[in-house]
C-alpha positions as CSV (number, residue, x, y, z in Angstrom):
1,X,14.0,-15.5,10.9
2,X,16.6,-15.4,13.6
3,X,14.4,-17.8,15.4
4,X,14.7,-19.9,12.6
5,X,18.2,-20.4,12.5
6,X,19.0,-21.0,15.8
7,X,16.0,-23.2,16.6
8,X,15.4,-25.0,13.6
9,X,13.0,-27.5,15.3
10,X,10.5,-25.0,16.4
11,X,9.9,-24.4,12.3
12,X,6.5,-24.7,11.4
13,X,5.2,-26.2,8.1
14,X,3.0,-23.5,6.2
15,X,1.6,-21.8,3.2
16,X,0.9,-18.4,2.6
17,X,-1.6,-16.6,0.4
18,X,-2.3,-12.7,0.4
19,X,-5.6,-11.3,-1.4
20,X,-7.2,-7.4,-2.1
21,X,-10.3,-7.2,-0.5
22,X,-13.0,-6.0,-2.9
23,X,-15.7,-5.5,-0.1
24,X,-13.9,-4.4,2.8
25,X,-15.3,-3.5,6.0
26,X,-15.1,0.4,8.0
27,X,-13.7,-2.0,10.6
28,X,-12.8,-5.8,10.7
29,X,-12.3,-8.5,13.6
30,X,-8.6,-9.8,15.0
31,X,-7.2,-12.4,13.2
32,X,-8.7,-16.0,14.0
33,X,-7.5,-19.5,13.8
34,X,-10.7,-21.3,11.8
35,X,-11.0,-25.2,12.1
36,X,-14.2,-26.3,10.0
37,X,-16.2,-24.3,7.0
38,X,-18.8,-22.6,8.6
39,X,-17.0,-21.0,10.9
40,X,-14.5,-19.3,8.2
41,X,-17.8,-18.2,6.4
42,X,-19.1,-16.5,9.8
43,X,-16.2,-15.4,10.4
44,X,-15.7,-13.6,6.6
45,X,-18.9,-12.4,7.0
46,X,-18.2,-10.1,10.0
47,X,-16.3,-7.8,7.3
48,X,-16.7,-8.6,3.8
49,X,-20.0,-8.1,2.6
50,X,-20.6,-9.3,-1.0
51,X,-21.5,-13.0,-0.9
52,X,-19.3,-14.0,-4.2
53,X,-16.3,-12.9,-2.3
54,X,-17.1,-14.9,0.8
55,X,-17.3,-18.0,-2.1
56,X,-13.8,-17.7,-3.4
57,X,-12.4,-18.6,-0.3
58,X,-15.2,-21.5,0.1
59,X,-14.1,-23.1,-2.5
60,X,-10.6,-22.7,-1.7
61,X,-11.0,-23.6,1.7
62,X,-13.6,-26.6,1.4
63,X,-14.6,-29.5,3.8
64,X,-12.0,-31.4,2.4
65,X,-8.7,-29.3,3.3
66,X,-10.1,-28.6,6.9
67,X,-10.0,-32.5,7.1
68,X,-6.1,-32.1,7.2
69,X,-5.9,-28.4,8.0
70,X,-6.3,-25.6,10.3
71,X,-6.4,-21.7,8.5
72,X,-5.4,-18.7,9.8
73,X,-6.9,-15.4,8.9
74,X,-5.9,-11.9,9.4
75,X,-7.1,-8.6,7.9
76,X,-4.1,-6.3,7.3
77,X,-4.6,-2.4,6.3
78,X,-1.6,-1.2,3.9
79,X,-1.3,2.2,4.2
80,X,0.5,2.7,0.9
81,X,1.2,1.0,-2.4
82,X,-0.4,-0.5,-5.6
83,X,-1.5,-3.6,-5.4
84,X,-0.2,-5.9,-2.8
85,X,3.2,-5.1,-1.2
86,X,3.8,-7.0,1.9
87,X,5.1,-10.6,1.7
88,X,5.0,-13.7,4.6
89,X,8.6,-14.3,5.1
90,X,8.9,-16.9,7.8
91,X,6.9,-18.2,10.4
92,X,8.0,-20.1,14.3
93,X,6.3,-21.6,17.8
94,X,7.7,-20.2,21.2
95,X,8.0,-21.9,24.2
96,X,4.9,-20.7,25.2
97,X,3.4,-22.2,21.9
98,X,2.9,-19.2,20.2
99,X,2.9,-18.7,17.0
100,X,4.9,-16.2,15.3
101,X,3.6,-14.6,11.9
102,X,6.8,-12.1,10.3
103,X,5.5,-10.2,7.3
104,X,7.8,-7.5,5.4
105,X,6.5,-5.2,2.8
106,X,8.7,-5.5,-0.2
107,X,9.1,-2.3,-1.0
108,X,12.3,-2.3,-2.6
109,X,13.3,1.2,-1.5
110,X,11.4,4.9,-1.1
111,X,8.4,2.8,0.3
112,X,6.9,6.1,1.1
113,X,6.6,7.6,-1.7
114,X,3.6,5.3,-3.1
115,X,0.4,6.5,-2.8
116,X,-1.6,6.2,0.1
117,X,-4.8,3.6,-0.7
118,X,-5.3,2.4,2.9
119,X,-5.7,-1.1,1.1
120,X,-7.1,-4.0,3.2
121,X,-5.4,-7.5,2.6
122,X,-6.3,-10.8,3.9
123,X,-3.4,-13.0,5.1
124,X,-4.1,-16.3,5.1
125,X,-1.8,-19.1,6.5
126,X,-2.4,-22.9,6.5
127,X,-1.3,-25.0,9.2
128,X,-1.3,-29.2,9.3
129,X,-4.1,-30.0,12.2
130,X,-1.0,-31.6,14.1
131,X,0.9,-28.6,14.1
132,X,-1.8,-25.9,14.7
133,X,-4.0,-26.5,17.6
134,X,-7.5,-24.4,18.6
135,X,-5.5,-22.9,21.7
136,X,-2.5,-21.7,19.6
137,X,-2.2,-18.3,20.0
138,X,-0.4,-16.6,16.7
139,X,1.2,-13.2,16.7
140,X,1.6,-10.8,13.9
141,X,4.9,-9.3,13.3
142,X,5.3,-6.5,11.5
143,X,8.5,-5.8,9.9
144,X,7.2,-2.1,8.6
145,X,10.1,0.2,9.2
146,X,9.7,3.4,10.5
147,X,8.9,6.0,7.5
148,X,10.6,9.1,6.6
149,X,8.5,12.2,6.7
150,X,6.4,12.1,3.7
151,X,4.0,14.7,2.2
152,X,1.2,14.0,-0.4
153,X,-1.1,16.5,-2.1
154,X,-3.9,16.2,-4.6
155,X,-4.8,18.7,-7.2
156,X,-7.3,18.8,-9.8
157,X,-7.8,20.3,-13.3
158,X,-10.1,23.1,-13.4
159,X,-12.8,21.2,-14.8
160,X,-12.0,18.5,-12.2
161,X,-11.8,15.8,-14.4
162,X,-8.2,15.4,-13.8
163,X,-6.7,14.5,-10.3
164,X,-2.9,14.5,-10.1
165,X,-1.6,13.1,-7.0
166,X,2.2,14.3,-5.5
167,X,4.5,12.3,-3.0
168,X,7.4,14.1,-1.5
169,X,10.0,12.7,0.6
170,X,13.3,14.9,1.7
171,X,16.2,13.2,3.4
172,X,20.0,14.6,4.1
173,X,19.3,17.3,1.3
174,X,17.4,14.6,-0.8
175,X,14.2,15.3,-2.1
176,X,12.3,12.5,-4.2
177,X,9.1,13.7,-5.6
178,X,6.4,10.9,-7.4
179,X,3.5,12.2,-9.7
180,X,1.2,10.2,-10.2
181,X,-2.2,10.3,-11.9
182,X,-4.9,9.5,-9.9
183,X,-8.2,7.9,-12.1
184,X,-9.9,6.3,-8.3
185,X,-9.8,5.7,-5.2
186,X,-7.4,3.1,-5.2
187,X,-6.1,3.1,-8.6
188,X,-2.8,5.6,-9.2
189,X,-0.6,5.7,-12.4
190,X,2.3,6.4,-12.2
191,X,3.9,9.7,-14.2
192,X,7.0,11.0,-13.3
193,X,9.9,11.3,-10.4
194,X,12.3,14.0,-9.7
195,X,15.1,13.8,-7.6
196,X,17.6,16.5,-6.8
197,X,20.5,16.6,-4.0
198,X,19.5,20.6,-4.2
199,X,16.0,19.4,-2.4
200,X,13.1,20.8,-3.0
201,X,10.8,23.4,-1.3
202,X,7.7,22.3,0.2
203,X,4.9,21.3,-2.0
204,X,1.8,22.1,0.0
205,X,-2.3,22.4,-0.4
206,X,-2.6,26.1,-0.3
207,X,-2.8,27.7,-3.9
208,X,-4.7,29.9,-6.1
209,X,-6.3,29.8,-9.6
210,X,-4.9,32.5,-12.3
211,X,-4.5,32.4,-16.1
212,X,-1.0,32.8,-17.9
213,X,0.0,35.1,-20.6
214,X,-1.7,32.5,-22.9
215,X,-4.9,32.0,-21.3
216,X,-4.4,28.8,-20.1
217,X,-5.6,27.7,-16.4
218,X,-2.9,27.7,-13.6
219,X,-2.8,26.6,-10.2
220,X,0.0,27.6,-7.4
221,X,0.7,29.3,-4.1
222,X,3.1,31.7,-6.1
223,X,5.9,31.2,-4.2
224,X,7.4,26.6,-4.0
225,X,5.2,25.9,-7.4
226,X,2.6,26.0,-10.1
227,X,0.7,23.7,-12.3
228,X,-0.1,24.7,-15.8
229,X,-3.3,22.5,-16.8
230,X,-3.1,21.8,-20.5
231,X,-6.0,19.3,-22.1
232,X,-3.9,17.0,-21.9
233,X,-0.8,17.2,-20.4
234,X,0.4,19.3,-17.3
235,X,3.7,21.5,-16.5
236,X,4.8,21.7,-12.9
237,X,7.2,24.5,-12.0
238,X,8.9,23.8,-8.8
239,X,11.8,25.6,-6.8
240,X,14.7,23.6,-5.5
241,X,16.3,24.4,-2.4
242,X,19.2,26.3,-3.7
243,X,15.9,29.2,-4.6
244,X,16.6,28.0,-8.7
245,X,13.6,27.2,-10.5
246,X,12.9,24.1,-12.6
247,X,10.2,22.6,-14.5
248,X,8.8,19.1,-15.9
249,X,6.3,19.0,-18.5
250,X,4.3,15.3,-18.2
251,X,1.3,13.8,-20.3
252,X,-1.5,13.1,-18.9
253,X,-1.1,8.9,-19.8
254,X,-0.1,6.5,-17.1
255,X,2.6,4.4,-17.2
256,X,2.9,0.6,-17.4
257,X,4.7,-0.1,-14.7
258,X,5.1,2.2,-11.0
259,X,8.7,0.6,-10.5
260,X,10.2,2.2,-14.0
261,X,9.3,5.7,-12.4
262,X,12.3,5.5,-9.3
């Protein structure tokens, strides 16, 4: 964006889209400047396997816009987050007639505390034929901060029916913890979030099964926390950093919305 600002003529005209894969590759091909249909469609084809994907983006991208148009495409992994959370902001030619791609994830704050879905995007970025040539070369930026240290943990209920899935982030005495519920492999709903300026102790993946007073099914490593696994609804014991312990009871419902849980 800098680039932008001070060399307002090297600006280039574009349009941005960003889609979910549904049928994503183990592993997928550099990005790639397509000119004509059947090379996007060869091109798709190297990772995304089910044929009525491949022909939304045929009929998106027809005969008729590569008569005017050059597309870029580039597979993206996101590590973390529902849904799609990185954004094109800005895009500007070099010298050397390279073009520069910056994407962001807008993540408005404690990006690291969504789940982790290893989601695969596909960016794809339209150029006018007279500004985008075959020999272009475009580079990614990637505006992805570095991450705090960040902790997740699964744990089931004892029928294993039930997956609850923790995020735990501690910074300067900080500790934010997200629960979420976890009902696939890519779909998390959002519970609950603590934070305490006491911190937390460790969540962690060792833990044992035992039954409470009342018979009912808890997991724990007996000394940072313990899960009491009701039918439907959960109680997490947890110890703060100051040794005190607290507790949040949560029903097992998702939320609406994975903002409304900061």
């Amino acid at each position: 964006m800098r680039n932008l600002v001070l060399n307002p003529d090297s600006a280039v005209s574009e349009n941005y889209t960003i889609d979910i894969l549904q049928s994503p590759a183990e592993t997928v091909p550099d990005g790639k400047i397509i000119t004509d249909t059947s090379s996007m469609i060869k091109y798709l084809s190297s990772f995304i396997e089910d044929e009525a994907e491949i022909s939304v983006y045929t009929e998106r991208y027809n005969d008729a816009f590569f008569e005017e148009n050059n597309l870029f495409l580039q597979p993206l992994l996101q590590e973390r987050g529902r849904g799609i959370f990185y954004t094109v902001s800005g895009s500007y030619r070099t010298a050397d007639e390279t073009i520069n791609l910056v994407i962001s994830p807008n993540y408005e704050s404690y990006r690291a505390l969504y789940p982790v879905t290893n989601t695969q995007l596909l960016i794809q970025t339209t150029f006018p034929k007279s500004q985008s040539r075959i020999n272009n070369s475009i580079d990614l930026i990637d505006n992805y901060k570095n991450l705090p240290a960040v902790s997740s943990h699964s744990y089931y209920s004892p029928d294993g029916e039930k997956e609850i899935y923790i995020t735990q982030e501690s910074f300067m005495n900080v500790s934010d913890i997200r629960i979420y519920l976890k009902s696939s492999a890519i779909a998390f709903s959002p519970l609950a979030s603590i934070t305490t300026e006491n911190g937390f102790l460790p969540f962690s993946d060792d833990g044992e099964w035992h039954k409470n007073s009342d018979g009912i099914d808890v997991f724990g490593d007996g000394v940072h926390y313990s899960i009491t696994w009701h039918e439907d609804s959960i109680v997490i014991n947890y110890m703060e950093g100051n040794g005190i312990w607290n507790d949040i009871s949560l029903i097992l419902e998702p939320q609406t919305d994975p903002d409304e849980i900061r």
